[in-house]
N, C-alpha and C positions, 0 to 999 in steps of 0.2 A: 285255325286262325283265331278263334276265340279264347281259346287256352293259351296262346301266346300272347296276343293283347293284355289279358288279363295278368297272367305272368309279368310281364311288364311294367303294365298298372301297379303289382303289386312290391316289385321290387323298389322301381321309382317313387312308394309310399313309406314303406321300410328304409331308403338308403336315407331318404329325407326327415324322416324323423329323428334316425340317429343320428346326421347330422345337427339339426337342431336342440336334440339333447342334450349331445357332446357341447355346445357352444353357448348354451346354457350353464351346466354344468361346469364352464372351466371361467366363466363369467361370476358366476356367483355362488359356488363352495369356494371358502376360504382355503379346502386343506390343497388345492389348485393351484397355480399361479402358474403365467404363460413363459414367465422365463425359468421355472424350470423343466420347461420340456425343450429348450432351447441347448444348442450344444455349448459348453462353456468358451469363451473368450479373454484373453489376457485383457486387464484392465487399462483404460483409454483414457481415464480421467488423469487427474494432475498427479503428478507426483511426488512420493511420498516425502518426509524431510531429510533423507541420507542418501536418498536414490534418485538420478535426475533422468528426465523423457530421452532417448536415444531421436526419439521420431521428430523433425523440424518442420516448418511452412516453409516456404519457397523463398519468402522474402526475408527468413531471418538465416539462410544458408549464406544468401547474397551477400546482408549485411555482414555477417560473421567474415567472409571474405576479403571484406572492404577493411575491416577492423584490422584482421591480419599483413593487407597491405600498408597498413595508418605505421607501421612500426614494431617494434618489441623492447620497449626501454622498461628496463624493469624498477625499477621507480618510481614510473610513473602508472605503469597498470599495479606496482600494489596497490599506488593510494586509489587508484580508482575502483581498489577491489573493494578497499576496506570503506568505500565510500557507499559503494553498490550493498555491500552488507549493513551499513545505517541503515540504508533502505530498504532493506527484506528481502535483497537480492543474491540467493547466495549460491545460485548455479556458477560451476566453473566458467562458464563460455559465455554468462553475460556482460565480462569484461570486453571481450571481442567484440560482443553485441552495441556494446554500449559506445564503445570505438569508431567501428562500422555507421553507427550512426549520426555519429558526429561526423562523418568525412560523407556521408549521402548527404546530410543535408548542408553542409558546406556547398559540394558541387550541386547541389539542385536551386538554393539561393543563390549562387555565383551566377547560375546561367537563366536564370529568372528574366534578370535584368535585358540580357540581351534579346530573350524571348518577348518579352513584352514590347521590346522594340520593332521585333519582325511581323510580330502581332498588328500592331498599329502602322506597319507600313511607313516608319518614318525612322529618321536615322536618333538612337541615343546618345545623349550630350552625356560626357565624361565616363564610355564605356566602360574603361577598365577599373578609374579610381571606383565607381557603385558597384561593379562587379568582385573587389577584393573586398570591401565593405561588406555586404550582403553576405558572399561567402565567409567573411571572420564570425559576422555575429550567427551564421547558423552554425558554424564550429564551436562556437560556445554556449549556444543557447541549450543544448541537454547537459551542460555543468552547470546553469540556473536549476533547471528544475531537478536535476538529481539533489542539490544542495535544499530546495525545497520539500522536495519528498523525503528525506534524511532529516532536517527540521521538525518537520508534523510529526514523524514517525517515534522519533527521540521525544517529543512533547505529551505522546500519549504511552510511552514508557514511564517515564518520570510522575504521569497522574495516576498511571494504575500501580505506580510502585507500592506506596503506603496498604491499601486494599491489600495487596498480595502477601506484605508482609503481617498485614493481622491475620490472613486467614492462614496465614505458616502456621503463624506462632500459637493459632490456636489447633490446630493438628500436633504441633511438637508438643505443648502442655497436656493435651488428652492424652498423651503415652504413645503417638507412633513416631517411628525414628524419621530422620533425618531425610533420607531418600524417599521412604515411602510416603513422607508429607508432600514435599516437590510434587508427587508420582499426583497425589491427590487435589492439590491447586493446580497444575496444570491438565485436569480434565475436566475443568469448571465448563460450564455452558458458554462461556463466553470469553471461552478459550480462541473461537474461530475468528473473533473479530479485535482480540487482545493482544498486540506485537511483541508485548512484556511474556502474555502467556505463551504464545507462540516459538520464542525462542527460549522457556524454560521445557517444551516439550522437546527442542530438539537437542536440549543440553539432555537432559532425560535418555532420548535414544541414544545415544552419543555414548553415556556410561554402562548402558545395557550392552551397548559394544564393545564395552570394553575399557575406554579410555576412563583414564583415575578421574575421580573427584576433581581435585585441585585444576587438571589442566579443562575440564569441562567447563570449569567454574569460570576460570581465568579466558576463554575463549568464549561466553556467555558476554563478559565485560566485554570485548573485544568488539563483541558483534553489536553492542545496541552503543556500545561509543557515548554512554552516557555517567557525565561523576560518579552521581548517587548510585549506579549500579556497582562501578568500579567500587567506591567505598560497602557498598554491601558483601562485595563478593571478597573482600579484604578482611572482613568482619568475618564472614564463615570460616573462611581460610584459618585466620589467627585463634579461631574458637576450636576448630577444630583438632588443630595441632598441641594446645593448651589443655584441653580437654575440659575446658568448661563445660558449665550447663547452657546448652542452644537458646532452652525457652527465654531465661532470663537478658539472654544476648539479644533474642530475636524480638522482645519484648524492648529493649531499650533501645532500638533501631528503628522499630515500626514507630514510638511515639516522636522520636526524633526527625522520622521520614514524614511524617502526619503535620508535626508544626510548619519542616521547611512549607509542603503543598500550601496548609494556612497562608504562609508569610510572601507567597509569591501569587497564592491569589489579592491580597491586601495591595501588593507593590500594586500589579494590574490595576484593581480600584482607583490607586492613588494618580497614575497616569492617563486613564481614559480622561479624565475634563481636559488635558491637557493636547490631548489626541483629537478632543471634539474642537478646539478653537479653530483650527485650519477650515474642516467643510464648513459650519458654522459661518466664521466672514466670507468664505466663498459661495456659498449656496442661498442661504441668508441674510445676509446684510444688504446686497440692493435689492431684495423683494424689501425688506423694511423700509429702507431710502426712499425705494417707488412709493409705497403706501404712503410715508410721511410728508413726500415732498412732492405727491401728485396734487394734490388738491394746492398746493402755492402752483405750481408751476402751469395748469390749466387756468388760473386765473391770469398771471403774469402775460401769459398768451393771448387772452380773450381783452383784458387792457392791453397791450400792444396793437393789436388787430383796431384793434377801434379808435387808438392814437392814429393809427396809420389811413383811417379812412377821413 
C-alpha cells in the first residue's frame, strides 16, 4: 500500500512538473509559438484585392435579396457600380447590396410612421401622405451618403496625388523602371490608409495577372473617378507609347500636380471668412446685442418700474 501511494505521489509530481515546464517553455522560448502547433486554417480575414469572401452574415444575404428584387436595369446598376467604386467599393455584389438597402430602408421608414402610431395608441393624421414621404427619403438617403463617401474618398486621392508622384519620380530617376517603381510606392507604410495607394496596389495585381499596362492604367482612372488621375494616366499612356523619358515626364507632372494642391489650398483660405459670416451672425451677434444692450435695457426697466409706482 505504501509502494502504491507513493508510486502515485510520484507520478502526480512528475506528470506536474512537466506539465508546468512544457507551459513555461512554450510561454517564453521564442523558437515556440502556440499557433504553430495549431492545425492550419484557411484564412478568415478580409479579402484580398482580386479575390472576394464567398462567406456572408445573414443580413447582408437578405439584403442582397432585396436588391435583387429592387430590379435589373442596367443603367442604372452601372452607374451605381461605378459610384460604389468612387467609394472603395469594388466587390461584385455590393451593387445588389447597395440596392437591397435602399429598398429596406424605404419599407422600414414607410411603416415607422404607422408604427409609431400603434405605439402611441392614437390614430395618425395624414397616414399615407408621411408614409410615401419617409419611405422616399429612406430610398434615397444611402445616394446621399454614397455620394458623400465618394467625395472624401476622391478628396484624399487628389492630396496624396502630388506625394506619390515625387516619390515615382524619384524611384524612376535612381534607375528602376517603370513597374518596379509603381511595385515600390505602393508598398509605402501608408499604403493601408491611402485610397490613391490602395488602388495603385490593386492596379499592380491586376498586371501581375495579366492584364496590359494600358488597360490597368485606364481602369485605375476609372476607379478613383478623379481628373487629375485621368490626366495622369493620359500622361503615362502617351509617354509610353512615344517612348520618352518617364523621369522627365513624371518630373513635369508632379510639379504641376504640387502647384494645382497649392492653388486649391489658397482658394480654401480665400473662402473660409466668407464661410465664417453665416455661424458668426447666428451664434454671435445677440450674445454681442445682449452684452451691448443689457445694461440700457435693465435700466429702461427699473425707470419704467418706478414710473409705474
Amino acid at each position: 500500500m505504501d509502494a502504491l501511494s507513493s508510486a502515485l505521489i510520484a507520478f502526480v509530481v512528475v506528470a506536474g512538473s512537466t506539465f508546468l515546464s512544457g507551459a513555461l517553455l512554450l510561454r517564453w522560448w521564442p523558437a515556440l509559438r502556440r499557433e504553430r502547433l495549431m492545425a492550419p486554417t484557411p484564412e478568415s480575414g478580409t479579402a484580398t484585392i482580386l479575390r472576394w469572401q464567398t462567406a456572408q452574415a445573414g443580413w447582408q444575404r437578405v439584403v442582397e435579396r432585396l436588391g435583387r428584387l429592387a430590379g435589373s436595369d442596367g443603367t442604372r446598376l452601372s452607374k451605381h457600380r461605378e459610384r460604389l467604386a468612387w467609394a472603395g467599393y469594388h466587390d461584385p455584389r455590393a451593387v445588389l447590396v447597395f440596392r437591397g438597402v435602399k429598398v429596406a430602408m424605404a419599407l422600414a421608414l414607410g411603416v415607422a410612421y404607422p408604427l409609431v402610431g400603434i405605439v402611441a395608441q392614437r390614430v395618425a393624421p395624414n397616414l399615407l401622405l408621411y408614409s410615401v414621404m419617409f419611405g422616399t427619403a429612406g430610398f434615397f438617403m444611402p445616394n446621399l451618403w454614397l455620394y458623400r463617401r465618394a467625395k472624401a474618398r476622391q478628396e484624399d486621392v487628389v492630396n496624396a496625388l502630388p506625394d506619390m508622384l515625387d516619390l515615382l519620380t524619384v524611384c524612376v530617376e535612381g534607375g528602376m523602371g517603370f513597374d518596379a517603381a509603381l511595385s515600390r510606392v505602393a508598398e509605402q507604410p501608408e499604403a493601408k490608409n491611402s485610397a490613391l495607394h490602395q488602388e495603385l496596389r490593386r492596379m499592380i495585381q491586376e498586371m501581375r495577372a495579366g492584364r496590359p499596362r494600358q488597360e490597368a492604367l485606364r481602369a485605375l482612372a476609372d476607379r478613383c473617378g478623379v481628373q487629375e488621375v485621368n490626366a495622369m494616366v493620359s500622361v503615362f499612356i502617351q509617354t509610353d507609347r512615344l517612348g520618352t523619358s518617364m523621369g522627365k515626364t513624371l518630373r513635369v507632372h508632379a510639379d504641376s500636380s504640387r502647384i494645382e494642391r497649392r492653388h486649391r489650398a489658397e482658394a480654401r483660405a480665400y473662402v473660409a471668412p466668407l464661410k465664417m459670416i453665416f455661424p458668426t451672425a447666428l451664434f454671435l451677434m445677440p450674445a454681442f446685442m445682449l452684452v451691448a444692450m443689457g445694461p440700457s435695457l435693465l435700466k429702461i426697466m427699473a425707470a419704467l418700474s418706478r414710473a409705474g409706482r
